[in-house]
C-alpha positions as CSV (number, residue, x, y, z in Angstrom):
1,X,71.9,-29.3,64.7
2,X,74.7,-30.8,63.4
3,X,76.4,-29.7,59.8
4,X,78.4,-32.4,58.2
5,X,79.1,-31.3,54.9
6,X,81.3,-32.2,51.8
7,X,83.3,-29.3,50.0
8,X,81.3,-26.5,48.7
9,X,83.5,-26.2,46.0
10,X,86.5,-28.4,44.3
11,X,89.3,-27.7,47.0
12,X,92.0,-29.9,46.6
13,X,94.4,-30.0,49.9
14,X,97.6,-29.1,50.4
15,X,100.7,-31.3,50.9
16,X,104.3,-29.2,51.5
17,X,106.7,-30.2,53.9
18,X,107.3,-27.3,56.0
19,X,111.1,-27.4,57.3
20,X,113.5,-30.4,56.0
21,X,112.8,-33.6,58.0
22,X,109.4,-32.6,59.5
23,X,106.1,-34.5,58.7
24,X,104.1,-33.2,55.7
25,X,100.8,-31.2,56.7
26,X,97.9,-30.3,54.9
27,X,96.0,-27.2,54.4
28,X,92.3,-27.5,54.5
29,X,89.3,-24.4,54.3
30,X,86.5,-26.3,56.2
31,X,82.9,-26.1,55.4
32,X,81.6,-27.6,58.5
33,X,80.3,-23.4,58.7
34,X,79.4,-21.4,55.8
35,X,83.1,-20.5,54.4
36,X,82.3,-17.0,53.1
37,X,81.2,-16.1,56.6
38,X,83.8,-13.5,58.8
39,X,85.2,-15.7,62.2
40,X,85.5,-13.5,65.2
41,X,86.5,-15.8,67.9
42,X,88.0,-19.3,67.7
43,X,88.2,-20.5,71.3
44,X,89.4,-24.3,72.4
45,X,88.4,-25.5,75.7
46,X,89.9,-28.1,78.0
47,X,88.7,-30.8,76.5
48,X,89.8,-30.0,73.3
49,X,86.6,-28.9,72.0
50,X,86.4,-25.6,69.4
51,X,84.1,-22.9,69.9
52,X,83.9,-20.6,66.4
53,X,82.0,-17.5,66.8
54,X,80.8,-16.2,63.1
55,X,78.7,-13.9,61.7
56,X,76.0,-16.9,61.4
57,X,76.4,-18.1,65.2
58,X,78.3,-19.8,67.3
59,X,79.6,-23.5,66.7
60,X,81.4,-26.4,68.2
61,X,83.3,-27.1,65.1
62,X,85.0,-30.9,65.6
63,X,86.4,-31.7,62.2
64,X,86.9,-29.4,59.0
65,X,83.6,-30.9,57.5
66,X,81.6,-31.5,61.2
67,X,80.5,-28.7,63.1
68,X,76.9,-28.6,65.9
69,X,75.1,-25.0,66.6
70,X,75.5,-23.9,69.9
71,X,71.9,-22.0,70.8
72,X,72.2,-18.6,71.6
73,X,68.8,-17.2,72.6
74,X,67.3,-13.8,70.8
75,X,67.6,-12.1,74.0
76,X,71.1,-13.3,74.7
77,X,74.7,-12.6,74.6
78,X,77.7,-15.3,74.9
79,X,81.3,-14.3,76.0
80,X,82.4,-16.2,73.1
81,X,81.3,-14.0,70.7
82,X,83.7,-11.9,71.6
83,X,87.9,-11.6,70.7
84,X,89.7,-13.3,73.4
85,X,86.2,-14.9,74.6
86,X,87.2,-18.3,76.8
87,X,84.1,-19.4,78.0
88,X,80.4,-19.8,77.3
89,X,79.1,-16.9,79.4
90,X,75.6,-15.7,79.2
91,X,73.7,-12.5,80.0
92,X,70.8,-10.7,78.5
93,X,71.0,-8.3,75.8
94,X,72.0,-5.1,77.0
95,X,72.8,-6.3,80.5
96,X,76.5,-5.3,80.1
97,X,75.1,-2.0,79.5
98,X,72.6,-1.1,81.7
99,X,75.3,-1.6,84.4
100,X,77.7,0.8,82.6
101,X,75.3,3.2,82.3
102,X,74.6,2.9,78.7
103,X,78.0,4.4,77.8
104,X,78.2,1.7,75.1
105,X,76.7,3.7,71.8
106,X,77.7,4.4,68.5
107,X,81.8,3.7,68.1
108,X,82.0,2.6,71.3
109,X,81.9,-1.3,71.6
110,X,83.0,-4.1,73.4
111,X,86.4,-5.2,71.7
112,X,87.9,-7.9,74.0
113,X,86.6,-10.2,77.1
114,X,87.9,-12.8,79.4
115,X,86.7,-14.6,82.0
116,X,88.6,-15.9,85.2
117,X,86.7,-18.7,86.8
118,X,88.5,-18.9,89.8
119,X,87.8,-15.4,91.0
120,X,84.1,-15.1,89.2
121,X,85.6,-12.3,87.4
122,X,84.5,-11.3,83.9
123,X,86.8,-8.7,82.2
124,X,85.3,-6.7,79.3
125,X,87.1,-4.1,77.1
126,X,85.8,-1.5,75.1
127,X,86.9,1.1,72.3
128,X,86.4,4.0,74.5
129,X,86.0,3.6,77.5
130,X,88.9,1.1,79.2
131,X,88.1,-1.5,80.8
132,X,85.4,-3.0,83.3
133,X,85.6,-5.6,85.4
134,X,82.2,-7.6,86.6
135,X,81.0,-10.7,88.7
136,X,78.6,-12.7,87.4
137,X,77.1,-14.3,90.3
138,X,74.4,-14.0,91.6
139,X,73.9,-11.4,89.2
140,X,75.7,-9.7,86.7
141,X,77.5,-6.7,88.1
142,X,80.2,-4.4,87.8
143,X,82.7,-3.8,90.4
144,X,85.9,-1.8,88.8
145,X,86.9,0.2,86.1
146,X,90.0,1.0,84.9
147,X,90.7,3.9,82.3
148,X,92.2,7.0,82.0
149,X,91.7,8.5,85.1
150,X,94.4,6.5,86.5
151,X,97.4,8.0,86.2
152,X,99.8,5.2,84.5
153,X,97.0,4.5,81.6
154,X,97.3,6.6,78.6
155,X,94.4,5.0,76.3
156,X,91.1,3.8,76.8
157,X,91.0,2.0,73.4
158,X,91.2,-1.8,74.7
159,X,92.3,-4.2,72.0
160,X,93.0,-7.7,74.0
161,X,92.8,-9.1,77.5
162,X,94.9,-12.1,78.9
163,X,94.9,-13.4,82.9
164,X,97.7,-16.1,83.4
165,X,96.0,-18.3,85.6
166,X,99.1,-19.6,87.4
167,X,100.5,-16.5,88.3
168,X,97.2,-14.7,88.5
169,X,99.4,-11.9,86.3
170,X,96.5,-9.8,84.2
171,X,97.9,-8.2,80.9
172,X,95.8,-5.6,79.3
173,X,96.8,-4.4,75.4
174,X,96.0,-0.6,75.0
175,X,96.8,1.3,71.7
176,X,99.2,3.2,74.2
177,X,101.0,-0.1,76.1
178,X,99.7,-2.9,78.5
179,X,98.5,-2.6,81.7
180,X,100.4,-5.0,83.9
181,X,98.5,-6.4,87.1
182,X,98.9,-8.4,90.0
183,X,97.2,-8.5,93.5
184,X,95.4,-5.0,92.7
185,X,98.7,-3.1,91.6
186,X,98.9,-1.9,87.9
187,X,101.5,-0.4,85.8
188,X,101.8,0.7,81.6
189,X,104.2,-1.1,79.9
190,X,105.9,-0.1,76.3
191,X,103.4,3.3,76.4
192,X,104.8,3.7,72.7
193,X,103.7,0.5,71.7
194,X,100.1,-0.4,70.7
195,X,99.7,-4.2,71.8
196,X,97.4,-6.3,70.4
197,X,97.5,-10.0,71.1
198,X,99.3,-12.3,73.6
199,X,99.8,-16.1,73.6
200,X,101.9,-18.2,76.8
201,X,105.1,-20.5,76.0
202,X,105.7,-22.3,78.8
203,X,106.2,-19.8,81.9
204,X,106.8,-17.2,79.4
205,X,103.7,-14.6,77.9
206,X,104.6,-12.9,74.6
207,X,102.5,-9.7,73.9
208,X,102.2,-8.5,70.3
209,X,102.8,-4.7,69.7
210,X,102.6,-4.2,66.3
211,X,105.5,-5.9,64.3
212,X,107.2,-6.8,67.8
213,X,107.2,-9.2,70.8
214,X,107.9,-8.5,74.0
215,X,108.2,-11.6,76.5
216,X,107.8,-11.7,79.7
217,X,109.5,-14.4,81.8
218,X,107.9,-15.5,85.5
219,X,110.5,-13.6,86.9
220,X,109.0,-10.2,85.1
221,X,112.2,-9.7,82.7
222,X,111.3,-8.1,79.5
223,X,112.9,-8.9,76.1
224,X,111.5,-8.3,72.4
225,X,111.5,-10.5,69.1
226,X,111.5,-8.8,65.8
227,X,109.8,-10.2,63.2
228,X,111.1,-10.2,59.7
229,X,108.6,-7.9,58.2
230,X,108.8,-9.5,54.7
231,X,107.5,-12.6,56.5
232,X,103.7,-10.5,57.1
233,X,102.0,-8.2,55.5
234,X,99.7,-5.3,57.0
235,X,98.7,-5.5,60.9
236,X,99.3,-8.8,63.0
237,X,95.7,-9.4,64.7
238,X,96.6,-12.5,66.3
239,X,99.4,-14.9,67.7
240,X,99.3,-18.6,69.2
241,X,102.0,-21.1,69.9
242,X,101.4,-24.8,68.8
243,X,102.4,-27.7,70.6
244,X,106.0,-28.4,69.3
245,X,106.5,-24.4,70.0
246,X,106.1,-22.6,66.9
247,X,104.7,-19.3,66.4
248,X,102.0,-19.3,64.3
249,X,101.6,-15.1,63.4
250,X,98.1,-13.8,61.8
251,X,98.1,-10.9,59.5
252,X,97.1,-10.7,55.7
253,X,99.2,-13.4,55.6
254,X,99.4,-16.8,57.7
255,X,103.2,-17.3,59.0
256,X,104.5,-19.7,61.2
257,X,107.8,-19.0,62.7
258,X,110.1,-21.7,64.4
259,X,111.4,-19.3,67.2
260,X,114.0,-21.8,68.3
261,X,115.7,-21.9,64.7
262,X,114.1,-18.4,63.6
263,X,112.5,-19.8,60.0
264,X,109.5,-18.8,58.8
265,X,106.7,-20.2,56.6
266,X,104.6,-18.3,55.0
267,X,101.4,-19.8,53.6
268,X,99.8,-18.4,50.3
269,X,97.9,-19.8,47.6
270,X,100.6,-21.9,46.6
271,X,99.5,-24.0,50.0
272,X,96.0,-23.4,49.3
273,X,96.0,-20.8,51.8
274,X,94.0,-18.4,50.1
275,X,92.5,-16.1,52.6
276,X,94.2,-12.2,52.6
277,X,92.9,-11.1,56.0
278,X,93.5,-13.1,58.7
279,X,91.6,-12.7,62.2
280,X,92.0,-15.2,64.9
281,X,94.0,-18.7,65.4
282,X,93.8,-21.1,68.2
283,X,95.3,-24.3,68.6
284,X,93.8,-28.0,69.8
285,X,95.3,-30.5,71.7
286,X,95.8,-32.5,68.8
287,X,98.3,-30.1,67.2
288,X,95.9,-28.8,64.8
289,X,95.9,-25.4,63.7
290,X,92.7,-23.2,63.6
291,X,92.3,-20.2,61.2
292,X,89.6,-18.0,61.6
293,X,89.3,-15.0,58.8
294,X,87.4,-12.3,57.5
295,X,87.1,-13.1,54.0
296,X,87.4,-17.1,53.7
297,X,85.7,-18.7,56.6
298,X,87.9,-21.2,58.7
299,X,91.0,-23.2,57.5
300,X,92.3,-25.8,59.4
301,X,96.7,-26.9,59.1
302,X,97.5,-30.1,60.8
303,X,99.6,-32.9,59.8
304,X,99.2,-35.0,57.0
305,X,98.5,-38.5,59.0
306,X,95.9,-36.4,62.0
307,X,93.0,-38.4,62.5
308,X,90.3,-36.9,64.0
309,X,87.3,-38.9,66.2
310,X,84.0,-37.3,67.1
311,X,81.4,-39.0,69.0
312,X,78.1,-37.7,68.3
313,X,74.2,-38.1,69.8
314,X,72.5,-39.3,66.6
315,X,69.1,-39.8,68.0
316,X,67.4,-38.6,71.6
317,X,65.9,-40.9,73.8
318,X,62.3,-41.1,73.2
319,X,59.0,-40.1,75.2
320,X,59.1,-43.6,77.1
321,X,60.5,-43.7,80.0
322,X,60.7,-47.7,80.1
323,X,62.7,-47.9,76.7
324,X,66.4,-47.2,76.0
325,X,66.1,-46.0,72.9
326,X,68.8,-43.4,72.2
327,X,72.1,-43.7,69.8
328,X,75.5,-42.5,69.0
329,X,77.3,-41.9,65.9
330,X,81.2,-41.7,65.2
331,X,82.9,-39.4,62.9
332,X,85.8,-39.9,61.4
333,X,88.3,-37.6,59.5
334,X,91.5,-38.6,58.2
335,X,93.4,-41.5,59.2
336,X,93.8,-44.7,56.4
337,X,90.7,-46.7,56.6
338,X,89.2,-49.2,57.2
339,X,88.6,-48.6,60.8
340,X,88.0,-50.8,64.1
341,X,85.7,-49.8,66.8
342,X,86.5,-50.7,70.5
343,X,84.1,-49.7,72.9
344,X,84.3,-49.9,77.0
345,X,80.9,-51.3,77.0
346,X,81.1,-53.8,74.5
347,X,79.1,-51.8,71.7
348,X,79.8,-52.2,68.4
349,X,80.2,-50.4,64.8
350,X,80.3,-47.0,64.4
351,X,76.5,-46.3,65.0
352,X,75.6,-47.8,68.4
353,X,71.9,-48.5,69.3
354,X,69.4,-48.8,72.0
355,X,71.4,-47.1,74.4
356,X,70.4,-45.5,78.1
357,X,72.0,-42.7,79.9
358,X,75.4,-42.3,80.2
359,X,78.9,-42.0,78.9
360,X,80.3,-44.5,76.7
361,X,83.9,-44.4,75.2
362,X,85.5,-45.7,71.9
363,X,88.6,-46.1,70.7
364,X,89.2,-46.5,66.6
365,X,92.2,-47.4,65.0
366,X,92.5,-47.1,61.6
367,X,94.3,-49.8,59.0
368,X,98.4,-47.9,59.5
369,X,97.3,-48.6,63.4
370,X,96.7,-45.4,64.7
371,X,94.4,-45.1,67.7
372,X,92.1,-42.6,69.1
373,X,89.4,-42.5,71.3
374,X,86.3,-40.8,71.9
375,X,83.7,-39.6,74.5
376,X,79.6,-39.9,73.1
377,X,77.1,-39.2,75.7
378,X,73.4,-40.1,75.8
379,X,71.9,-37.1,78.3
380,X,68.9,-37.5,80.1
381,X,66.8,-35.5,77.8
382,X,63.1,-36.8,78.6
383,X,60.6,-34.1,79.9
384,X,60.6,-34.0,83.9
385,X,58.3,-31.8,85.7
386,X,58.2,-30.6,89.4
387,X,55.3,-27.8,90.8
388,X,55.8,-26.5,94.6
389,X,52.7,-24.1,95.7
390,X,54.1,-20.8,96.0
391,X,50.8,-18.7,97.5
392,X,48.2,-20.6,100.4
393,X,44.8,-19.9,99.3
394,X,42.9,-17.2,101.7
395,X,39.7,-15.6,102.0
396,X,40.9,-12.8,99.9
397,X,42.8,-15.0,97.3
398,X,42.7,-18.1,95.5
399,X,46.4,-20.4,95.6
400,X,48.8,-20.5,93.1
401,X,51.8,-22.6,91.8
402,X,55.0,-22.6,89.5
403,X,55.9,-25.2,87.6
404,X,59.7,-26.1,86.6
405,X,60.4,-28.4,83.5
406,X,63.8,-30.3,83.0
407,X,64.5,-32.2,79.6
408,X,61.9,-31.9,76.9
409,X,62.0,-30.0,73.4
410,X,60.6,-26.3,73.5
411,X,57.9,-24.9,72.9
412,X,56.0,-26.7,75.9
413,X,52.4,-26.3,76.8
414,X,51.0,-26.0,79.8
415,X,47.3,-26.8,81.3
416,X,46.4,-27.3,84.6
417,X,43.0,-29.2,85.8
418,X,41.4,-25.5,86.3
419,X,41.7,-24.6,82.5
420,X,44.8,-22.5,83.5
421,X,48.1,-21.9,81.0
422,X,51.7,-21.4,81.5
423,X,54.0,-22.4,84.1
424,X,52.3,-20.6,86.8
425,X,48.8,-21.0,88.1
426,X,47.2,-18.0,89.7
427,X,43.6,-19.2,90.7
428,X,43.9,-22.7,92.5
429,X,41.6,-23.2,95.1
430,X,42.0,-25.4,98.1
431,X,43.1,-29.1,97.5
432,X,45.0,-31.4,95.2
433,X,45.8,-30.2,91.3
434,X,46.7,-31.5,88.5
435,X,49.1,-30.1,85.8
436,X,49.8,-31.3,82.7
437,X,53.1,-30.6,80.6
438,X,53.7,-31.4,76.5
439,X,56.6,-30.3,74.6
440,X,57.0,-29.4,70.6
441,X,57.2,-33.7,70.1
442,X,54.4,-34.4,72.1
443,X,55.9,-35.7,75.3
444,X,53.9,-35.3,78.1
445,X,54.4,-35.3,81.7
446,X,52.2,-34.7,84.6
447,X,52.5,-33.3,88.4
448,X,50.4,-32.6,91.1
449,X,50.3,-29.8,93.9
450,X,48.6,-29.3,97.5
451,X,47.3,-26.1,97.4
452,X,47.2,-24.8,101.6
453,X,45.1,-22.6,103.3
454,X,46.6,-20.1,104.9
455,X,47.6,-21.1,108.9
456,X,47.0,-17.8,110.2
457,X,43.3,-17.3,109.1
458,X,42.7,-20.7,110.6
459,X,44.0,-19.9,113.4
460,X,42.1,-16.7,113.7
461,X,39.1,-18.6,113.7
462,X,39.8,-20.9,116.1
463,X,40.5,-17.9,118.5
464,X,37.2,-16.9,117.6
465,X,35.7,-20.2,118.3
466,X,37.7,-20.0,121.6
467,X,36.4,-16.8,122.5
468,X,33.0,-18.1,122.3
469,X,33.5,-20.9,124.5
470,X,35.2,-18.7,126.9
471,X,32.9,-15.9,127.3
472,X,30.7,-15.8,130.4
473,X,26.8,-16.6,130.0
474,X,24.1,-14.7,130.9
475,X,21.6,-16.6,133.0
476,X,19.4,-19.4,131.6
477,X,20.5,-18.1,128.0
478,X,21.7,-21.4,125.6
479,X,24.7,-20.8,124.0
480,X,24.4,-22.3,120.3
481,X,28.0,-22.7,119.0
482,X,27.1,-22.4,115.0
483,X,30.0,-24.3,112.7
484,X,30.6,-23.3,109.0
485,X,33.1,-25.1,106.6
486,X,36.2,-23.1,105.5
């Protein structure tokens, strides 16, 4: 689903000009998601794509008034629900768990998780207990903990989780300093500090610990960074960098602090940055600034000229398989209109039709002659169906079959030519089937199967027959070989 939404309320924008000689921003509280609903994890991917975890869902929010629902099923659980989350990871309810033996009850919850591709390794950190470390293929399972009983680590309480991928260094925030880790050695770090959040400058990782930085050079030299504390207010929850290098600080306030010339912005109301209690910020590619909070939704600070592009599947391709009926649409926010639409396979407008499956890029430029492009893609959503035989049919038992659908709409339905429902068949006897598969819009698609008999009671009654043939005859007594089908 896809939210595009005006305001839900008058909300004019902000225009202040943070430091002299710097490009005016503008401070916006999005309603692409319900803004009255708590963010817990803002998360931007590679491709510049943000991933908002709420207390409504998850999203892939792509302008301050566009936003799509991710689908997280009932029974599941996504990484990105999670502080620090960095990728959609999926396991069932309770999975997490079961594995730990169930130690995660009452106060004791997951607080922080990372995952490191490379390695398969999914770290999770709890209140309580420290923290776990798991691989998620082929199954979900855990294969270290760390807590307490090691002799460096003073708390189990677990409050943020960082791998630099470069170095492969692993920082771990405790209420009682960071666990430090590379190639399977740990240490503690600060043990009278209580760390909290981490964000990478170049080669260097700064690590939060309560109204301090520490930073960490690639050469494992320590230094801190006070912060004024008349420039935040309460606890700092979260800390990210943008692209020009400023330190963007989360507490009840929002404060941004140019480290290189140590100023500091603090946004309130008079910016239109009305939120008190500040939980999460990530930044995009773009520059753009990414506020997630407890009481105010999700605000958005970029500069003042941003234009955003989104490239959208407006409508599916249809049940037909000989029709090339899908279509894009492209969003646009900011920028001077009008616009101009360039695309690599000479679509046109902002709403391209009749379009197949693929990948299709445009590039708009608005009127001051800014450009940006755009990636739609038109997936290959129509309803495919394969069924392998996965049981012969023998003299004790009739064949079955599993079905395996691709594309489609759920709910699907499911009938096979021997009155049989759901993906697998259980009574098929000998022969060719038929199975017929229609989803919630009332695409269909069919498949057949060769149900077997089984080889070796064939081949046990050839042996027999053999026999027969073989055995030695009694004097003038025919032999009458009798045949019987199956």
């Amino acid at each position: 689903m896809i939210r595009s939404l005006s305001l839900l309320f008058a909300l004019p924008l902000s225009i202040f000009t943070l430091f002299a000689q710097e490009e005016a921003m503008r401070v916006e509280r999005a309603s692409a998601i319900n803004p009255d609903a708590p963010v817990y994890n803002i998360y931007v991917d590679k491709e510049g794509e943000k991933w908002v975890s709420n207390s409504e869902g998850l999203w892939q929010v792509h302008a301050a008034d566009l936003a799509t629902t991710v689908i997280v099923g009932s029974a599941e659980e996504t990484l990105l629900q999670y502080p620090n989350g960095n990728k959609d990871i999926r396991w069932l309810k309770g999975a997490i768990n079961d594995e730990l033996d169930g130690i995660l009850t009452g106060s004791n919850k997951i607080t922080a998780g990372y995952y490191n591709e490379i390695q398969d390794h999914l770290w999770i950190g709890t209140s309580e207990s420290g923290i776990f470390l798991f691989r998620t293929q082929p199954n979900l399972k855990v294969i270290k903990e760390i807590n307490k009983r090691m002799p460096k680590l003073r708390s189990n309480t677990i409050n943020m989780i960082y791998v630099d991928g470069d170095d492969d260094r692993h920082f771990m925030g405790t209420n009682e300093g960071v666990i430090v880790g590379r190639d399977g050695r740990w240490g503690l770090e600060e043990r009278y500090f209580r760390f909290q959040a981490v964000a990478n400058r170049g080669k260097e990782v700064w690590l939060l610990a309560e109204d301090l930085i520490w930073v960490v050079n690639e050469k494992e030299e320590w230094r801190s960074v006070e912060i004024d504390s008349d420039k935040i207010s309460g606890a700092i929850k979260d800390i990210a960098f943008d692209r020009e290098g400023k330190l963007w600080i989360a507490s009840e306030y929002l404060t941004m602090l140019d480290v290189d010339n140590n100023k500091y912005k603090v946004f309130d109301g008079g910016d239109y940055f009305t939120s008190n209690d500040v939980n999460c910020i990530a930044v995009d590619p773009e520059g753009a600034v990414w506020v997630g909070t407890q009481d105010k939704g999700l605000y958005v600070i970029e500069k003042e000229s941003a234009m955003t592009v989104t490239c959208l599947l407006d409508n599916v391709l249809s049940c037909d398989p000989t029709v090339n009926d899908a279509s894009l649409v492209v969003k646009i926010k900011g920028g001077q209109p009008p616009y101009t639409y360039q695309w690599d396979q000479g679509l046109t407008g902002e709403n391209p039709q009749n379009l197949s499956v693929g990948s299709y890029i445009v590039t708009v430029t608005d009127s001051r002659g800014q450009s940006k492009p755009a990636e739609g893609v038109v997936p290959d959503s129509r309803l495919k169906l394969s069924v392998v035989q996965n049981r012969p049919h023998t003299d004790q038992k009739r064949g079955g079959a599993l079905a395996t659908v691709e594309g489609g709409k759920p709910k699907f339905t499911f009938l096979w030519d021997n009155g049989e429902n759901g993906p697998q068949a259980e009574r098929l006897e000998a022969g060719t089937h038929q199975l017929t598969v229609t989803d919630v819009n009332g695409c269909k698609a069919e498949a057949s199967v060769e149900i077997t008999r089984d080889a070796a009671v064939l081949a046990a009654n050839i042996n027999r027959i053999g026999e027969m043939i073989n055995a030695p005859r009694a004097p003038y007594m025919p032999l009458k070989l009798l045949f019987r089908e199956g």
